[in-house]
N, C-alpha and C positions, 0 to 999 in steps of 0.2 A: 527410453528415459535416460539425460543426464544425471547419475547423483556425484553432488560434491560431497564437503564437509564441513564447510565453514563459509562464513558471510560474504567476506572479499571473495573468494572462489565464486561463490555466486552470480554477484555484480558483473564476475569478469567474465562469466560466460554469457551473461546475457547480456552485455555489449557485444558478443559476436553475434547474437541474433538477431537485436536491432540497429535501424539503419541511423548512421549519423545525423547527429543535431535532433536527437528525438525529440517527442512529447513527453513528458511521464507527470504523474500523480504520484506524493504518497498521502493517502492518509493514518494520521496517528503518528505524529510527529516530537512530541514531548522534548528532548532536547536540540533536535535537529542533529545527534550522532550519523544516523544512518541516512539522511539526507546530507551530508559532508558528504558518504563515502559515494552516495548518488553522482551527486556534481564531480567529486573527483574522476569517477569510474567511467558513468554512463556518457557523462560531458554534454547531457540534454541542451538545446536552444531554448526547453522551455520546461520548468518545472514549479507544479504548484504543490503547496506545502498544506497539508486540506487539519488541521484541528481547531478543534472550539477552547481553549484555552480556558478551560472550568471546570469545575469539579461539580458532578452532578448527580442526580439522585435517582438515575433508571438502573436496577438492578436486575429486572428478568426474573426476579430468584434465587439467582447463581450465589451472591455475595460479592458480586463485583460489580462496580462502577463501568458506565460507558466509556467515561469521561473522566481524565484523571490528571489533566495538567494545570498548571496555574498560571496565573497574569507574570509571576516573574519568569516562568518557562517563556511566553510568547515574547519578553521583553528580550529575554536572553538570545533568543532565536531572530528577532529583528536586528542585533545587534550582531550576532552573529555572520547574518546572510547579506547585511547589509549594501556592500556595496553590487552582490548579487540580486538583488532587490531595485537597485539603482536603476542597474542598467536592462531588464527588465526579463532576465533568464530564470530568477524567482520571482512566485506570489506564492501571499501567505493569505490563505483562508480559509477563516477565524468562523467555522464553523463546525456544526457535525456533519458527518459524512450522508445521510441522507437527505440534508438540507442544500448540500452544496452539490450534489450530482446534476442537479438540472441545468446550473449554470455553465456545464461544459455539454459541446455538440456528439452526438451519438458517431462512432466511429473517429473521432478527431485526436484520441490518444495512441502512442506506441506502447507505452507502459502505464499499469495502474499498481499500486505496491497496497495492500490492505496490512494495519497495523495499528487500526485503533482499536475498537475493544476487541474482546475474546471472547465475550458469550456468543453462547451457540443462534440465538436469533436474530444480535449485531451483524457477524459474521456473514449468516445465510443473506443477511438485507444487502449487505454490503456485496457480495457476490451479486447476486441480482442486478441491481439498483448501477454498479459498474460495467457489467461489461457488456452494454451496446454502446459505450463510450469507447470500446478498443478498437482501433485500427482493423482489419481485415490480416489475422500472418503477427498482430501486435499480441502485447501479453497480459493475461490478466496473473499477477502476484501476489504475496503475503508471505505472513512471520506466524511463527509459533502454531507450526503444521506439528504438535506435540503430543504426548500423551499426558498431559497435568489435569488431573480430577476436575478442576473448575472451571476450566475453560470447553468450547465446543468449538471450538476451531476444525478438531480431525472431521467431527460429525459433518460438520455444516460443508466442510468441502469434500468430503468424498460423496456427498448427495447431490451435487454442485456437480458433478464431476458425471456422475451417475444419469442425472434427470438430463445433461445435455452430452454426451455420448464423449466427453473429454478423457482425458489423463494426463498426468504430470508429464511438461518436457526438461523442467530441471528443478531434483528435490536436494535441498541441503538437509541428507539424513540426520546430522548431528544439531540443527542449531533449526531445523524446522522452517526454514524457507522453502517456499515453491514458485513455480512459475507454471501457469500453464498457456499454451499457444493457443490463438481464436481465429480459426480458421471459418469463416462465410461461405 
């Protein structure tokens, strides 16, 4: 296992693993920060921006929202990604993440990044529900691999990890990114 310790470190090693002009996903996109440092780093041919742009009322429990951004978040991030958008290296879809998985082909991504919510049942669906959309060698990703009381993120991916005989190939121990490789 790689571990960095920071975000940019992250991005930059795993442009050495995937091959130019990738696919990638992120979902859970809120300001479009970390999609900026996507397009700078990865320099994918094609990346979809997957959030539902709403504040919503699924809580699991936890005390958290699935769903946490708003109509001037998505406006900001159209405005934003704009002329990336144009020419056709972004899409944005304005959806939740277990609604919009089907509309992408099983094995047809390089990267998938997860980063929208953090409860631990979000998290597990989101694992599932994504990675027969990874490439074969491609990666399934995510944020806030953390220890914070309210979140299930640690839970949901080391059972993830567990139930399909994986392990981490790069952890940003300090800021909780992972990567892991999907190997067919």
């Amino acid at each position: 296992m790689i571990q960095i310790t920071n975000r940019i470190e992250f991005l930059q090693q795993l442009k050495q693993e995937l091959p130019d002009q990738c696919r990638a996903v992120e979902i859970g996109v809120l300001y479009g920060d970390f999609a900026a440092d996507i397009l700078r780093i990865l320099e994918p041919s094609y990346l979809a921006l997957i959030d539902p742009y709403e504040i919503n009322e699924e809580y699991y429990g936890s005390g958290l929202a699935t769903a946490y951004s708003t109509e001037q978040d998505y406006q900001n991030v159209l405005a934003r990604f704009a002329n990336e958008i144009k020419s056709g290296q972004v899409v944005i879809d304005r959806a939740m993440s277990y609604d919009a998985v089907d509309s992408y082909q099983d094995h047809s991504l390089d990267m998938v990044y997860i980063d929208g919510s953090h409860i631990y049942d979000a998290v597990r669906q989101d694992l599932n529900d994504w990675v027969s959309k990874v490439k074969n060698n491609g990666y399934l990703c995510g944020h806030d691999y953390i220890n914070e009381p309210q979140f299930g993120v640690v839970q949901a991916v080391n059972e993830f990890l567990a139930a399909n005989s994986l392990e981490f190939h790069i952890l940003n121990t300090i800021g909780g990114d992972f990567a892991i490789k999907i190997n067919r």
